[in-house]
C-alpha positions in Angstrom: -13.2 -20.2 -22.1 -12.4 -21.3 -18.7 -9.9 -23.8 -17.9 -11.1 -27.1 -16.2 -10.2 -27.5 -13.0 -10.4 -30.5 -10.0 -12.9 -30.5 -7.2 -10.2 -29.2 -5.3 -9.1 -26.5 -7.2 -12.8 -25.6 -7.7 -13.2 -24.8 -4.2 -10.5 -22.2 -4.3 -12.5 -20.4 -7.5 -13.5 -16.9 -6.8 -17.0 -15.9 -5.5 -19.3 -14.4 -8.4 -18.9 -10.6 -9.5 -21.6 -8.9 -8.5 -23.6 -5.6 -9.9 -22.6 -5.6 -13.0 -24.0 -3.0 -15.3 -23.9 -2.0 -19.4 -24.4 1.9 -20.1 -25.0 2.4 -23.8 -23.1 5.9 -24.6 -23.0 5.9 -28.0 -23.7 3.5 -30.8 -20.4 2.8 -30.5 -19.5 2.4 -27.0 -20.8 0.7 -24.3 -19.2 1.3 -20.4 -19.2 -1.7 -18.5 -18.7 -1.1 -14.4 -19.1 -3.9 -11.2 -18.7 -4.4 -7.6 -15.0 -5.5 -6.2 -14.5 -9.0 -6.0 -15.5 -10.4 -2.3 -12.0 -13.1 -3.1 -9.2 -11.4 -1.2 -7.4 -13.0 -3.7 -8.8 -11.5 -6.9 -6.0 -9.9 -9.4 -8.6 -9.2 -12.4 -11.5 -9.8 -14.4 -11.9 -10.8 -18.0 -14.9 -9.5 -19.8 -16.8 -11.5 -22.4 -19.9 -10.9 -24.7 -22.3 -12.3 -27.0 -24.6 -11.4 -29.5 -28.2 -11.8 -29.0 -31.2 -12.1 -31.6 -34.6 -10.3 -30.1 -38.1 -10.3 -31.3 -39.6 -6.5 -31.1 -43.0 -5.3 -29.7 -44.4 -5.4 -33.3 -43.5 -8.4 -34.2 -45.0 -9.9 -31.2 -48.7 -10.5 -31.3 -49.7 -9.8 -28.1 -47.6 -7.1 -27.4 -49.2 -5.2 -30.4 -52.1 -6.0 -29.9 -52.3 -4.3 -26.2 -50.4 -1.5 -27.3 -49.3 0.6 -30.1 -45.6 -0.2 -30.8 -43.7 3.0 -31.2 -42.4 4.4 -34.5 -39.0 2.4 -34.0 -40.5 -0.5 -31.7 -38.6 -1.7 -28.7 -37.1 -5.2 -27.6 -40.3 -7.4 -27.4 -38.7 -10.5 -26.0 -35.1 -12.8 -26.3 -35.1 -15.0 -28.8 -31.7 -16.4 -28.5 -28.1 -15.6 -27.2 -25.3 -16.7 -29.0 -22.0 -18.1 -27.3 -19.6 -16.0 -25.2 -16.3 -14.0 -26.6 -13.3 -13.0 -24.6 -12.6 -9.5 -25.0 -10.2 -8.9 -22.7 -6.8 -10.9 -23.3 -5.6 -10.8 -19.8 -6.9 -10.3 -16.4 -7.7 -6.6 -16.4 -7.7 -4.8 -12.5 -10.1 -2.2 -12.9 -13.6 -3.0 -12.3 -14.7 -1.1 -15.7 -14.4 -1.6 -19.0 -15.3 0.3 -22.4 -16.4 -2.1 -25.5 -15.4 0.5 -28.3 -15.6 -2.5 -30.9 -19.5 -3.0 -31.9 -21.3 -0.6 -33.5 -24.5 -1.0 -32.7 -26.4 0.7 -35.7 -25.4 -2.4 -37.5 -27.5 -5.5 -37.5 -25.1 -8.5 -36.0 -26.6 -12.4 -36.0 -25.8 -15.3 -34.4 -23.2 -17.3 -36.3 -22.9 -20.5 -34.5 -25.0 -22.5 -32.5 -26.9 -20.5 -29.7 -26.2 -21.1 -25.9 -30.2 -20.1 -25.3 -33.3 -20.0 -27.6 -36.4 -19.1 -26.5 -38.9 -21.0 -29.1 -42.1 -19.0 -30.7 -45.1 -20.6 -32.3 -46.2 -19.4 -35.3 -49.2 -18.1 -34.3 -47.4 -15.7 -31.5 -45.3 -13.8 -34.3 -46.3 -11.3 -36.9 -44.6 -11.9 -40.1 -44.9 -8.3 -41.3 -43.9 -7.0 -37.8 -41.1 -4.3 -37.7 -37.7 -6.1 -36.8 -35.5 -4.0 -34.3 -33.5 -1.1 -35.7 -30.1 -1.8 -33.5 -28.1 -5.0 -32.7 -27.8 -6.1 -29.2 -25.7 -7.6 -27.4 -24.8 -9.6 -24.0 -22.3 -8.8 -21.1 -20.9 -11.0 -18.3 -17.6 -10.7 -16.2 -15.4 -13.4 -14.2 -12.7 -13.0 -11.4 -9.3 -14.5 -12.0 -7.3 -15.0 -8.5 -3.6 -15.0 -8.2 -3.6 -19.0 -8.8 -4.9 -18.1 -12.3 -8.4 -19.5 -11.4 -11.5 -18.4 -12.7 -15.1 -17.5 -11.1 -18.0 -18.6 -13.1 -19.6 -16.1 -14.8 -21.7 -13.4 -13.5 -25.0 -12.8 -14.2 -25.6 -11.1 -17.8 -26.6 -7.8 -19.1 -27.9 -6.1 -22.1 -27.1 -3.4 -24.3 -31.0 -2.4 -23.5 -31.6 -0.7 -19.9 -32.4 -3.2 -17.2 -35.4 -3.3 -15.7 -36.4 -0.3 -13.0 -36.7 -1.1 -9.8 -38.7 -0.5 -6.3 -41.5 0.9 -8.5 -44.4 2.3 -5.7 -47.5 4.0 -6.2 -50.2 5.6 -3.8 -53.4 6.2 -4.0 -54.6 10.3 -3.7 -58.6 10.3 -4.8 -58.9 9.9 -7.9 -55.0 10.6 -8.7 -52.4 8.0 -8.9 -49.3 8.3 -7.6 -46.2 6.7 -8.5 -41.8 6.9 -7.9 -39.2 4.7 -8.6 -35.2 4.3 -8.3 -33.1 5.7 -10.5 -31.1 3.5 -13.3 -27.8 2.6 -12.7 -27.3 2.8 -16.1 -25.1 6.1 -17.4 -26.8 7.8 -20.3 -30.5 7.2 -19.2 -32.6 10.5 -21.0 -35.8 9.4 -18.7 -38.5 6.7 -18.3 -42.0 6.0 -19.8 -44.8 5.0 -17.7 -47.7 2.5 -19.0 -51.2 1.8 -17.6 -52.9 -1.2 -18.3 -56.5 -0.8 -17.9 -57.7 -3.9 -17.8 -59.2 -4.6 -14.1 -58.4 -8.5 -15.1 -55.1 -9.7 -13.1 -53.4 -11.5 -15.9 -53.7 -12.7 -20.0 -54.0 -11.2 -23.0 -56.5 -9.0 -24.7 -55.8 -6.1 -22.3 -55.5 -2.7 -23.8 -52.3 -0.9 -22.3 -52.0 3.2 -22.5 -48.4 4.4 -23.0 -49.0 7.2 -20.3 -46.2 8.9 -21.4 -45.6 9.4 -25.2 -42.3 11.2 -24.0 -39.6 10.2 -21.7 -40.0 12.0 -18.3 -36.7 13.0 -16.5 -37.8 12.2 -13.3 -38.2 9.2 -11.0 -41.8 10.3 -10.2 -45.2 10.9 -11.9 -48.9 11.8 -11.2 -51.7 9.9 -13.3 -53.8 13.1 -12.4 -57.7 12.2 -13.0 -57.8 8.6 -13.6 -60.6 7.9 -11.5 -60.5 4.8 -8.5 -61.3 1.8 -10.5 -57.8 -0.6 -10.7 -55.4 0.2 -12.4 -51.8 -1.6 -13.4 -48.7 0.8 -13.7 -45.0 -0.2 -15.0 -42.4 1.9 -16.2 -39.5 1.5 -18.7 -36.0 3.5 -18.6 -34.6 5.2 -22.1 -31.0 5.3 -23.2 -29.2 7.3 -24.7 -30.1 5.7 -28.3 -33.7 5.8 -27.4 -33.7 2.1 -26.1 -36.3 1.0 -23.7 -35.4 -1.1 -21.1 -36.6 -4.5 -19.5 -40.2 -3.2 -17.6 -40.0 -2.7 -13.9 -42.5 -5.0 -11.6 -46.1 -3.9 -11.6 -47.8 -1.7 -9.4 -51.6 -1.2 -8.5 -54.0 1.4 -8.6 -57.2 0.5 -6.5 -56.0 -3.0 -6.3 -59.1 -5.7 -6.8 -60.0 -6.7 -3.2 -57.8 -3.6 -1.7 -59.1 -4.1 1.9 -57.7 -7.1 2.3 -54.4 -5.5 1.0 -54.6 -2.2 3.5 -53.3 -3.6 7.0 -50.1 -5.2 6.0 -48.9 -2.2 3.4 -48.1 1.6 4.4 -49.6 4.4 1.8 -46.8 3.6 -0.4 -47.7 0.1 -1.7 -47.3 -2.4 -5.4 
């Protein structure tokens, strides 16, 4: 943990680290890589990580009830996050890391008391829903400066893909187009794309079509043929374990009052 510090010496803490990001390689090894340190001062980083309990897709009422969960369901939801490890002993200079120490074919639980919890009622969980196959885990990384002080921790990542982003789609007749930016994520095998058809903005009850039953490699697809009533598209990256990822912000097909939409967006739109 970090020492505790005065005001003063608080002031003199480096600035966050920035773009952190957790590339699942093997079941065994994770990379970890981030932005430079904006401190001119910064000498290192130390790397921590937690475990973190999930709920998946099947265990989730909702989510299986508006879509089929696959074989080997994916991460549903967070259900807690236990406390933060050191693994690095001393400052390390590189901005990358590799966690060769999990394995995470094995199940791993949260042994003392969680730093989050994300409370379920009953009647939101399925108690004969599939639990998820791997263990998962939690990432953050802080800068140490030459005084020995600490930033506070960055933001955290998982050993799931994080979400896709600058997901667009365009309208061509009766076709919907879509593209997206790539994963920073090493390892990714491709994305699936899901439909929700639903012309309802929001809530439960909708039925969602897993567009693609495969992952596609590329960063763009064509719903060829799915008419011009609306439409809500999202798409989630694979790893290399056959993770998916955290779902990208939606996009719209025929959006419900579209005209009021078409002067302030290009052909391009979400």
């Amino acid at each position: 943990m970090p020492k505790a510090v005065s005001t003063k010496a608080a002031r003199a803490r480096p600035p966050l680290v920035d773009g952190l990001v957790a590339s699942v390689l093997t079941g065994q090894k994770v990379q970890l890589t981030w932005q430079s340190s904006a401190g001119a001062d910064v000498v290192g980083y130390q790397v921590e990580r937690a475990t973190v309990e999930v709920l998946t897709e099947d265990q989730l009422l909702r989510l299986r009830t508006d879509t089929r969960p696959l074989p080997e369901p994916s991460v549903g939801a967070i259900r807690a996050i236990g406390a933060f490890q050191r693994l690095t002993k001393a400052a390390i200079p590189q901005t990358t890391f590799d966690d060769t120490t999990i394995d995470l074919t094995r199940l791993a639980v949260i042994e003392s008391q969680p730093i989050f919890e994300q409370r379920f009622a009953e009647e939101q969980v399925s108690g004969d829903g599939k639990k998820y196959r791997f263990a998962v885990y939690a990432y953050r990384v802080r800068a140490v400066n030459r005084q020995g002080l600490e930033s506070g921790p960055s933001p955290y990542v998982l050993t799931i893909p994080s979400a896709v982003q600058y997901l667009f789609s365009k309208e061509a007749g009766v076709d919907c187009q879509l593209k997206w930016q790539k994963n920073p994520e090493s390892g990714i095998q491709g994305y699936r794309v899901y439909r929700m058809e639903s012309p309802r903005i929001n809530g439960p009850g909708q039925k969602v079509t897993r567009v693609t039953a495969e992952p596609i490699a590329k960063t763009t697809f064509i719903d060829r043929g799915i008419g011009k009533e609306q439409r809500r598209y999202w798409v989630v990256a694979v790893d290399a374990l056959g993770q998916e990822g955290q779902p990208s912000a939606p996009t719209w097909h025929y959006r419900l009052f579209r005209s009021y939409y078409e002067p302030f967006v290009g052909a391009w739109h979400q």
